[in-house]
N, C-alpha and C positions, 0 to 999 in steps of 0.2 A: 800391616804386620806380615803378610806372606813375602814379602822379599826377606825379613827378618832370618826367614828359613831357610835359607841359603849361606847365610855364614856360621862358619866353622868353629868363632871362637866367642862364642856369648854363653850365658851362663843358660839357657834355654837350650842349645847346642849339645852343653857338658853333661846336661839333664836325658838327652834323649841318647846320647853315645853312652851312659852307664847300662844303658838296657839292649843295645845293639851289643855290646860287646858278649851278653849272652847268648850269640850264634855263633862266636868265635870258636867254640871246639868243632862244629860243625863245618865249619867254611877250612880247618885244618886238617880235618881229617877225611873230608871228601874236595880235596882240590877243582877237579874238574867236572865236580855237582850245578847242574842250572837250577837258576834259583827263579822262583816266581813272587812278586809280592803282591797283594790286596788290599786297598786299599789306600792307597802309594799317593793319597793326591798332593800331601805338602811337595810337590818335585821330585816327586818320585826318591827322596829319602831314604828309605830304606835300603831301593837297589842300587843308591849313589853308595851306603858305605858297604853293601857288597861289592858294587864295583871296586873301591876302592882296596877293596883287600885283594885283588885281579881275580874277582870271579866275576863269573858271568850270570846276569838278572837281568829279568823284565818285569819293569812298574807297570801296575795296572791303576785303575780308579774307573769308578763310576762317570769319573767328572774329567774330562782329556783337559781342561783348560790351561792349568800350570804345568801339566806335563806335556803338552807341545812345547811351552816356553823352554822347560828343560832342557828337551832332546835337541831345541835351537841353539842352545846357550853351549852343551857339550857337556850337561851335568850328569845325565843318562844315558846311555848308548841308544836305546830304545823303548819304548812303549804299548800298550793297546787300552783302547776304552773297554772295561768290562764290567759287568753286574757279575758281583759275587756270588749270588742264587742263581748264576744261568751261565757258568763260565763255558765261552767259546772251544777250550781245546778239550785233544785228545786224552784216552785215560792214562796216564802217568806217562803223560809228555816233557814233565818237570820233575827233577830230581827230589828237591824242597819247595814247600809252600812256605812263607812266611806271612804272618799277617799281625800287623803290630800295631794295636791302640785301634784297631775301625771295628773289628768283629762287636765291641757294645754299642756300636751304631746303629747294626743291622738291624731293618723288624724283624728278621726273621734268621739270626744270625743261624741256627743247627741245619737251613737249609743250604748254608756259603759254605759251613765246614765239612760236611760231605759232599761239596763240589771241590774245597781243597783236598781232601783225602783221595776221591776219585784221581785226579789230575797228576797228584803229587807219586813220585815211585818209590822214593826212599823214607819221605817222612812232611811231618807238616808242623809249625813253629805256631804257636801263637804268645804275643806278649801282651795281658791284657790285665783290667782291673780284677781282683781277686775278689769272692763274694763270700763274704765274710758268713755268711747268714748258714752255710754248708759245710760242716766241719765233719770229719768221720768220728765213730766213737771212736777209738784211741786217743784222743783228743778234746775231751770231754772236758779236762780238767782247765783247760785253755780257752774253749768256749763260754764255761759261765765265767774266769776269770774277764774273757774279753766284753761279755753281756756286761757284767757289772762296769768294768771300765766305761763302757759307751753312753751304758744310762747319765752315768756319772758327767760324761762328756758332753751330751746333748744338753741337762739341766744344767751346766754352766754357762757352754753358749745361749740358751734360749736365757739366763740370767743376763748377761750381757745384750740383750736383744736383737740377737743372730740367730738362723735357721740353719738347719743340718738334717743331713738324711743322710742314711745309712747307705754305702755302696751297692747293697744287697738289692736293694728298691730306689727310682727317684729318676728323676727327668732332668738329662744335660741341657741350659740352654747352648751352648756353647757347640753342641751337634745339632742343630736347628731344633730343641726341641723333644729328642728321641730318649725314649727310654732307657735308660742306663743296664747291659745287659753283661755282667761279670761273670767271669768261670769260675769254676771249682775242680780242682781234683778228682773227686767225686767223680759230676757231670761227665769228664775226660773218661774216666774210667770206664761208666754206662757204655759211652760211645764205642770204645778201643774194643768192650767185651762181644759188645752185637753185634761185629764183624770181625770179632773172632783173631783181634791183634793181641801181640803179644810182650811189647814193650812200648815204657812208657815214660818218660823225666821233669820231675818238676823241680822246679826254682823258685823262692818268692823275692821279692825285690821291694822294696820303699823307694818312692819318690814325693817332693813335696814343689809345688809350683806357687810362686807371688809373681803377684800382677809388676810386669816390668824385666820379668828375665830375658822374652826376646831379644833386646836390645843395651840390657846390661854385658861388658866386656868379661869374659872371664878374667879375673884377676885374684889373687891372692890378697890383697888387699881390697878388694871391692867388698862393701858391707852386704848386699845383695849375695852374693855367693857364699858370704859366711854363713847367711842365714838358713839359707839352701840347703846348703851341706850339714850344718849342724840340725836341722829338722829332720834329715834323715838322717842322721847319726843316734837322733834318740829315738825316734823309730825303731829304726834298728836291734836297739839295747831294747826297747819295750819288746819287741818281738821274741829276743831269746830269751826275756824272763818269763815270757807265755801269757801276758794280760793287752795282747793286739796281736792280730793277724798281719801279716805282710800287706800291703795296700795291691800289688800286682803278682800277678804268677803267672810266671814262664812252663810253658808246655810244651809237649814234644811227643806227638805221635809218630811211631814208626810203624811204616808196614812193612819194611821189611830187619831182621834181625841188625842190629848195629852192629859196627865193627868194634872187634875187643879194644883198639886202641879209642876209639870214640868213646866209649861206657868209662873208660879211664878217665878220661881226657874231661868226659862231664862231672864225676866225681870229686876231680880236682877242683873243676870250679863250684862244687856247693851243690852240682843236681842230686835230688833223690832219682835214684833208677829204676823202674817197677818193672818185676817181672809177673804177669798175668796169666793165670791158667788159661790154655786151651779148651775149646769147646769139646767135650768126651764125646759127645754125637756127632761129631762130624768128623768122617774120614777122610785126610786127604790126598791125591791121587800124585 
């Protein structure tokens, strides 16, 4: 399946470029921002479609294996082996962090993301599963709307003799095994507050995977892709009627103030923009 990852045009392909495209206002409004990614081990992916926008990124992973093959092949400019809880570089040696889909890998993921916030100067991206289980009160009315959906969802599938667990809690086999560990809003919030940042953007996104998109052709006619697409299209619809959460959310910690054309540029594409009070105790110099 991992060569699978490497082409462009399959429906497993078309699934992971709707979610890279949410760094597009970023990569347009900071041209000559370096990008760092985490957990990069498909071939270093992620800093291929930065590269590919002509910006400059370096894949990392835990794991160098596919990404020597990369950097052999000319998929990536370059790479380093890294552990996300112990990153090798400088404090904001990197403009952006990006880390997309590995952070619910981690055991220990809130000790990688203050190793990206340390590293990163401008800001840190994560595009990860969304945890449903963490809703703020303003939101209240969407939670038990989503409560009730679920129950309703679980008792059909275990009707039909299939298991289900909630995003919120539940063990990927498919990450050897690892706890499934999702963000929130919320969480991002905690974090951004007790160091005292001060902007913040989130996005929620739908996606749906069946066994076979690696290797399915993107096609308009391909039944595989219709199905794709149309699962997330009712997604989607379910989300703004407020009785399902987004399955993923895009985040966006900045440490330092965006630029007014970026806060534009993210609004257009659907971010919310948080602006965060400042800590009243701390004076700064």
């Amino acid at each position: 399946m991992a060569k699978s990852w490497l082409n462009a045009d399959t429906v497993d392909s078309w699934r992971h470029q709707r979610m890279y495209r949410s760094i597009d206002p970023l990569l347009s409004c900071y041209p000559t921002a370096r990008w760092l990614t985490i957990g990069d081990g498909r071939y270093g992916n992620d800093a291929h479609y930065i590269q590919q926008k002509g910006r400059n990124a370096l894949a990392t992973d835990i794991s160098d294996l596919l990404l020597k093959e990369a950097k052999e092949i000319g998929y990536v400019t370059d790479w380093r082996k890294e552990n996300a809880e112990s990153l090798t570089f400088s404090e904001e040696e990197f403009d952006f962090v990006l880390c997309k889909e590995s952070y619910h890998h981690f055991p220990r993921p809130m000790v990688a993301l203050y190793e990206m916030i340390r590293v990163a100067k401008i800001g840190v991206v994560l595009i990860e599963p969304n945890d449903s289980g963490i809703l703020s009160p303003s939101k209240i009315g969407l939670l038990i709307s989503y409560m009730l959906f679920r129950r309703f969802f679980i008792k059909f599938m275990r009707f039909l003799g299939k298991e289900t667990y909630s995003n919120a809690g539940g063990y990927e086999p498919s990450g050897g095994g690892n706890y499934i560990y999702p963000i929130s809003e919320r969480e991002i919030e905690k974090v951004a507050l007790g160091l005292n940042l001060e902007t913040l953007a989130f996005k929620g996104l739908n996606d749906s995977y069946i066994e076979g998109v690696e290797y399915e052709r993107l096609h308009k006619d391909s039944e595989l892709y219709r199905r794709v697409k149309t699962s997330i299209e009712k997604a989607d619809l379910r989300c703004k009627l407020g009785v399902q959460c987004y399955c993923y959310l895009v985040a966006i910690i900045f440490k330092q103030t965006p630029l007014d054309e970026c806060v534009k540029a993210l609004r257009n594409d659907n971010f919310k923009v948080v602006q965060l009070p400042r800590n009243p105790c701390v004076t700064e110099s």
